[in-house]
Residue frames as qw, qx, qy, qz and C-alpha x, y, z in Angstrom:
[[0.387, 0.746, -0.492, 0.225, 40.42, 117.50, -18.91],
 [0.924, -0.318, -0.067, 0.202, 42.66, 114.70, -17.15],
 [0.203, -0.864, 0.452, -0.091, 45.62, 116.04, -15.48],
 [0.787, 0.166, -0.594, 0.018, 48.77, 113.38, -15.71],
 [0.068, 0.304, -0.819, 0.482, 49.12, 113.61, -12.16],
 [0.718, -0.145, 0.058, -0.678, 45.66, 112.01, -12.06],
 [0.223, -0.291, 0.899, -0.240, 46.11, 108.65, -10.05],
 [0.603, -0.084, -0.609, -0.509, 44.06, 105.64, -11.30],
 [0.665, -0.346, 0.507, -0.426, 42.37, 103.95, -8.01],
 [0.020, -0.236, 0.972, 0.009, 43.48, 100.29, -7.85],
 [0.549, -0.192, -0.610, -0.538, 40.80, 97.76, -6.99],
 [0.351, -0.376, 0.463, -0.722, 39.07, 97.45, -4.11],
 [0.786, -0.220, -0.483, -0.316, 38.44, 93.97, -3.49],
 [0.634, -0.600, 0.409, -0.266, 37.98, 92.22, -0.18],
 [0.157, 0.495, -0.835, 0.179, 40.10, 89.25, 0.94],
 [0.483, -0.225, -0.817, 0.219, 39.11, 86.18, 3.40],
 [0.598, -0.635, -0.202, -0.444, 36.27, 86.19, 5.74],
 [0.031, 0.397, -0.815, 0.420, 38.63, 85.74, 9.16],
 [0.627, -0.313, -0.711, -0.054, 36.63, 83.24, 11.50],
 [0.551, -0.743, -0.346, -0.157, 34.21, 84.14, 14.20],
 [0.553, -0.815, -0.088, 0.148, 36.22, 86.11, 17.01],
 [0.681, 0.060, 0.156, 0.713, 39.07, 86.82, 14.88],
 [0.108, -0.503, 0.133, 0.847, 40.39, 90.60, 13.68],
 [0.591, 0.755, 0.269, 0.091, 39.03, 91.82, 10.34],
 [0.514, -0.052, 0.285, 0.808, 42.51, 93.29, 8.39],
 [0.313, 0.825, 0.463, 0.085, 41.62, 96.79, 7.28],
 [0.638, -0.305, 0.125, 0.696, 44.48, 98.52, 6.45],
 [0.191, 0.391, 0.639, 0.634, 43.60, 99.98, 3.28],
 [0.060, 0.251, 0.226, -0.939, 42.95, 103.79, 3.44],
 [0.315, -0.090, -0.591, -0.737, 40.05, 103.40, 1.32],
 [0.392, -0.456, -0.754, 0.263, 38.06, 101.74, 4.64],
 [0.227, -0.447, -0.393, 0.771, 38.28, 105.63, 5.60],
 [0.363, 0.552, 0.344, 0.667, 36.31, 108.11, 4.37],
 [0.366, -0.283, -0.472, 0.750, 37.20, 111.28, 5.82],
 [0.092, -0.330, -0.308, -0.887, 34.70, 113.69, 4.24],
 [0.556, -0.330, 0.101, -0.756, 32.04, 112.45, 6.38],
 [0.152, -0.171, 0.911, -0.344, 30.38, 110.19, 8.81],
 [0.667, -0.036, -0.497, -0.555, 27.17, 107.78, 8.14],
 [0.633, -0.392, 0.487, -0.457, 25.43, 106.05, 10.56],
 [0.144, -0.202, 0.966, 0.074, 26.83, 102.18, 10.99],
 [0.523, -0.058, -0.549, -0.649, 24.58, 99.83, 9.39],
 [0.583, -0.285, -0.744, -0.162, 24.76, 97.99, 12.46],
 [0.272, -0.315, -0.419, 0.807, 24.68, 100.54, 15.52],
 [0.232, 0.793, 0.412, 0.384, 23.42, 102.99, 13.31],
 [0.394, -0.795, 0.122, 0.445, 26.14, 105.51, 15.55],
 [0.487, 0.745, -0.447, -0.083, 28.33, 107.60, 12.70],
 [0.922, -0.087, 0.298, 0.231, 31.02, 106.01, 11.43],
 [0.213, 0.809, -0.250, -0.488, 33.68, 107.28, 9.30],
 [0.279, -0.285, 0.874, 0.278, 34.64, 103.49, 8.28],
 [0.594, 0.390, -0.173, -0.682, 33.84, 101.74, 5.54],
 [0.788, -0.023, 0.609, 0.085, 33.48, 97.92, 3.99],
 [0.369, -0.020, 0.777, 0.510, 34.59, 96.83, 0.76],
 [0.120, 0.675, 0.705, 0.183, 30.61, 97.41, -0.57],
 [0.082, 0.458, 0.251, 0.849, 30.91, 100.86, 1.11],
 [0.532, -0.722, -0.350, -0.271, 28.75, 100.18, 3.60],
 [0.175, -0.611, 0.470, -0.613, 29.32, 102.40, 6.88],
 [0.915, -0.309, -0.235, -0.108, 30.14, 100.16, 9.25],
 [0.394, -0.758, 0.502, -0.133, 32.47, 100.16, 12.61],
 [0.582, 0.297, -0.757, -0.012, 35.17, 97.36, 12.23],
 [0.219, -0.185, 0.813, -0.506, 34.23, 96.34, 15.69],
 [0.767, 0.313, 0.142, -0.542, 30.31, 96.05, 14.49],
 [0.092, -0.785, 0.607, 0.080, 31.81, 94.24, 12.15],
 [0.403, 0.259, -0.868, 0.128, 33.31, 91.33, 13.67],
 [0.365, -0.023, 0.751, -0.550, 31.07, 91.41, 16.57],
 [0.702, 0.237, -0.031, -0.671, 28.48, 90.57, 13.54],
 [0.550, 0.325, -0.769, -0.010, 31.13, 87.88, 11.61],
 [0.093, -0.317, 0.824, -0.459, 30.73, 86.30, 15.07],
 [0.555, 0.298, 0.663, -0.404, 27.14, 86.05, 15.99],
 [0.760, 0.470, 0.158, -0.419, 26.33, 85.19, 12.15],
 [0.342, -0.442, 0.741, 0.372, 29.21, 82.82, 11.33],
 [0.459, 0.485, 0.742, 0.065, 26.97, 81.13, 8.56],
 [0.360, 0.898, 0.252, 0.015, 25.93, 84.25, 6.55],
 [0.349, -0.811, 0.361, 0.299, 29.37, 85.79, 7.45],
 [0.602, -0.011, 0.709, 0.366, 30.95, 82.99, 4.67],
 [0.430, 0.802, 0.411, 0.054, 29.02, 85.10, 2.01],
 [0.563, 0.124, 0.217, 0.788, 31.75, 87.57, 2.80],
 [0.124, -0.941, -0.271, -0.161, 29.39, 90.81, 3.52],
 [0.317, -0.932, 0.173, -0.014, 32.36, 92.05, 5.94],
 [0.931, -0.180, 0.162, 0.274, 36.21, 90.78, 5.30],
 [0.566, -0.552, 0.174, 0.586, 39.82, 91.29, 5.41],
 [0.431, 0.754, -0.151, -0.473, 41.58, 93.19, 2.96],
 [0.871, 0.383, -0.021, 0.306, 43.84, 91.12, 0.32],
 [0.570, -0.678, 0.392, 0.249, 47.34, 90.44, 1.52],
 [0.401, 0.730, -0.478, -0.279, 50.11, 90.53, -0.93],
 [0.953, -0.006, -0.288, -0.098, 51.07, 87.07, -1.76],
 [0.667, 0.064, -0.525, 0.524, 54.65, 87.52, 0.42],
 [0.311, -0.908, -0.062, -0.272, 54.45, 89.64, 3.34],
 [0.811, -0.449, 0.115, 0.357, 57.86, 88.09, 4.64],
 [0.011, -0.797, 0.539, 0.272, 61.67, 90.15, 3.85],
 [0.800, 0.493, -0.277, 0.200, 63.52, 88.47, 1.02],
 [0.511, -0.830, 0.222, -0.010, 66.66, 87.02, 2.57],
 [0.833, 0.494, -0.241, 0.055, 69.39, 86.40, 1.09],
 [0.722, -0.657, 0.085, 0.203, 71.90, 84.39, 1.89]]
């Protein structure tokens, strides 16, 4: 039985790899998953964050990875979320 206050989840797609020593954007509550922690894939210390794929994985870990593996990093394994196409205030004059 579907309830109509049952919310369809959007899509969950990643955005642009940022470049070596940059920020990864994760805004997107769906990076969190608060039921439980899972050891990072690259620390292997819990985590309650999460990548695009799912995979547990600190957003520091991360970027310290996008860094040292700038080459594989282009594949896109770890990256920002998708920015709406304006992020600037309409201004009218």
């Amino acid at each position: 039985m579907t309830s109509a206050r049952t919310k369809k989840k959007q899509p969950f797609e990643p955005g642009l790899v940022p470049p070596p020593g940059a920020l990864l954007e994760w805004r997107d509550s769906q990076h969190y998953d608060r039921w439980q922690d899972r050891p990072c894939v690259l620390c292997d210390k819990p985590t309650p964050m999460r990548s695009h794929a799912g995979e547990p994985v600190h957003k520091a870990c991360a970027e310290d990875w996008i860094a040292t593996n700038p080459a594989e990093a282009r594949l896109g394994r770890f990256a920002s979320d998708t920015q709406p196409k304006s992020t600037q205030r309409a201004t009218h004059a």
